[in-house]
C-alpha positions in Angstrom: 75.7 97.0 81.4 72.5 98.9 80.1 73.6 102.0 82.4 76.2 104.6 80.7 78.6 104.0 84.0 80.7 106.9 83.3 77.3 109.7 83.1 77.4 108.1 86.7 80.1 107.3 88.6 82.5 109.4 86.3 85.7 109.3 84.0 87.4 105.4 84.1 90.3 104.9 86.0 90.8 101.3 86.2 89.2 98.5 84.1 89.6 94.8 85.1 87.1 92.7 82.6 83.7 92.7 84.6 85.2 95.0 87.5 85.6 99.4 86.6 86.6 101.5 88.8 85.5 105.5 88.2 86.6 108.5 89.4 83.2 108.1 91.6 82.4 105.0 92.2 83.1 101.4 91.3 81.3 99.3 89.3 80.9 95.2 89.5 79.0 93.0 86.9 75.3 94.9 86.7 76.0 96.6 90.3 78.1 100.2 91.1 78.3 101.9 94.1 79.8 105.5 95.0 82.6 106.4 96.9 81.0 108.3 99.4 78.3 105.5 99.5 80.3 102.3 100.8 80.0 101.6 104.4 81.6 98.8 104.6 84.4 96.7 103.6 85.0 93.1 103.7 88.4 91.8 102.9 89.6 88.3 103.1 91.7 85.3 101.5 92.2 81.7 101.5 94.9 79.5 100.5 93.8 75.5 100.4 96.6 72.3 100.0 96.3 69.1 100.6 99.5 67.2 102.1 101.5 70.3 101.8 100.7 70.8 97.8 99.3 74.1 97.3 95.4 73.6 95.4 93.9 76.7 95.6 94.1 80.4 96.3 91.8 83.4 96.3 91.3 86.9 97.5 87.9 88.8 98.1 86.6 92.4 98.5 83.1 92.6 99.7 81.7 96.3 99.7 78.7 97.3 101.4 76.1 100.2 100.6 73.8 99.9 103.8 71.2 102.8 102.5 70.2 100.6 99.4 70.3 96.7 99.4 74.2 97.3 97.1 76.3 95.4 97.9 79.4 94.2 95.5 81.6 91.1 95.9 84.9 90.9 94.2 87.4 88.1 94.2 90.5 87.1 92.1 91.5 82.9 92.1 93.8 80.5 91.0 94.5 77.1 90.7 97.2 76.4 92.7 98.9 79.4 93.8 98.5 82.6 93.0 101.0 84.4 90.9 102.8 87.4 91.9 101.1 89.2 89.3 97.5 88.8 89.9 98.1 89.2 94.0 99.8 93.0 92.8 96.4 93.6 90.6 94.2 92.5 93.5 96.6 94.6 95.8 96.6 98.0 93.7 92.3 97.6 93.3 92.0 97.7 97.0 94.5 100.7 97.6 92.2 102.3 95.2 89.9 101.6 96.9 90.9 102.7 100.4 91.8 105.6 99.0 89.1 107.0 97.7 86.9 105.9 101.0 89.4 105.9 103.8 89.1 109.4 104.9 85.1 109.9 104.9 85.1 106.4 106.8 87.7 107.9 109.3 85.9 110.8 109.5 82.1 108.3 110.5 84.3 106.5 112.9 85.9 109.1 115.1 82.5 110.9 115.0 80.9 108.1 116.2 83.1 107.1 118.9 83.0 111.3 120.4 79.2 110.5 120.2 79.8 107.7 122.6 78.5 105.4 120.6 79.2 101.4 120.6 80.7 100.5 117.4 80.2 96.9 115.6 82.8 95.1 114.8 81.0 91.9 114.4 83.4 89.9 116.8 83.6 92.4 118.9 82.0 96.1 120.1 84.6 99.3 120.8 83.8 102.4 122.1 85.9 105.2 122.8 86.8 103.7 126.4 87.4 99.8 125.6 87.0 96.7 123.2 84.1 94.4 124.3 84.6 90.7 123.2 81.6 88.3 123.7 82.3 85.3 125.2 81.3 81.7 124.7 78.8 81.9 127.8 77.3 85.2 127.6 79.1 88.7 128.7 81.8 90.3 127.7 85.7 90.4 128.0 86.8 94.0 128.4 90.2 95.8 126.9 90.5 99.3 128.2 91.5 101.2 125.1 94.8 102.3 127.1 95.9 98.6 127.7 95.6 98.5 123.7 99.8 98.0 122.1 99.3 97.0 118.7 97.4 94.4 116.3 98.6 91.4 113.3 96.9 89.5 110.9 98.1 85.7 110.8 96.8 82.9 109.0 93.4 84.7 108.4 92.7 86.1 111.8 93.0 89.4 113.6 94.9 89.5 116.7 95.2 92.2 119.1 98.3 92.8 121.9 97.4 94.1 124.8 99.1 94.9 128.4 97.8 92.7 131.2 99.7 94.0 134.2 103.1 93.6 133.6 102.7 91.0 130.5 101.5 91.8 126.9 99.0 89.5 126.0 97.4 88.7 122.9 93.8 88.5 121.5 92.4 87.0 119.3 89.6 89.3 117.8 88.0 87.1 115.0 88.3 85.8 110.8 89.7 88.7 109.3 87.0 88.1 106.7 83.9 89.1 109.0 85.3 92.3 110.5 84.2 95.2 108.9 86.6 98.0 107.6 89.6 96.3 109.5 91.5 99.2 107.6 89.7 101.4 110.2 90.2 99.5 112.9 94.3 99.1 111.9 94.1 102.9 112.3 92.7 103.0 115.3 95.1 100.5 116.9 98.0 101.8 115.7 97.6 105.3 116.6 96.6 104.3 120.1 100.0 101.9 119.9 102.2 104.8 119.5 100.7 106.9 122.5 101.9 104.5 124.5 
């Protein structure tokens, strides 16, 4: 890179070949972003086999800067499966990650819903009251916020329980892969999963 990263985004922490992450900001190829600047986060996976023999497998970070067109995409693969090792690496980049975002993002989020606002999940909109799931025909499905017991991620999608009269139900609220800062929205459900 033609750009002292370090003058910038600060002191190394973490350096991965084309991928460095700083005390300020990570950097990607020719593209960084700051902490404080990432909006959103993209996570998401796929494992590919063909008559049960494992062919492929990848993991992917997407992380957006919407004030400027940043934007960086990350991904670790392997033939066949992938090893125990490289899964840990991909694993300890993105608890960097959330860690050096989570809080400012948490801090957006709850400030946003107070404000009443109607928050995008792509899927799906939430405000402070309910969930609002499009359907296939036009309008919405409505989960009141209090009905809300808990969420899961399985086989790439996001699932949300919820109580429907006397029966929990389940949701399912989209590819894990096109909902924004699904760390948030983990949070969220989970803290709304223990008031109840």
């Amino acid at each position: 890179m033609g750009l002292d990263l370090n003058s910038t985004l600060g002191e190394q922490i973490l350096n991965g070949g084309h991928l460095s992450i700083h005390r300020k900001g990570i950097a990607y190829n020719d593209n960084y972003i700051l902490w404080d600047n990432i909006d959103l986060i993209y996570v998401g996976g796929t494992k590919a086999s063909i008559n049960f023999i494992p062919t492929f497998e990848d993991r992917t970070i997407a992380l957006v800067d919407e004030t400027s067109p940043n934007r960086i995409d990350f991904s670790l693969s392997s033939v066949f499966r992938m090893r125990k090792e490289k899964k840990q690496t991909f694993d300890d980049i993105y608890s960097i990650i959330l860690d050096n975002v989570l809080q400012q993002q948490w801090a957006k989020f709850v400030q946003a819903l107070q404000a009443g606002e109607h928050l995008n999940f792509q899927e799906f909109e939430l405000t402070q009251e309910a969930f609002y799931f499009r359907k296939f025909f036009g309008g919405y499905k409505q989960i009141n916020v209090a009905q809300i017991r808990g969420c899961d991620i399985s086989q790439g999608y996001f699932y949300i329980r919820y109580q429907d009269k006397q029966k929990i139900k389940t949701k399912q609220a989209g590819e894990v892969s096109r909902i924004p800062n699904i760390h948030i929205l983990q949070t969220f459900i989970n803290m709304i999963a223990k008031r109840s």
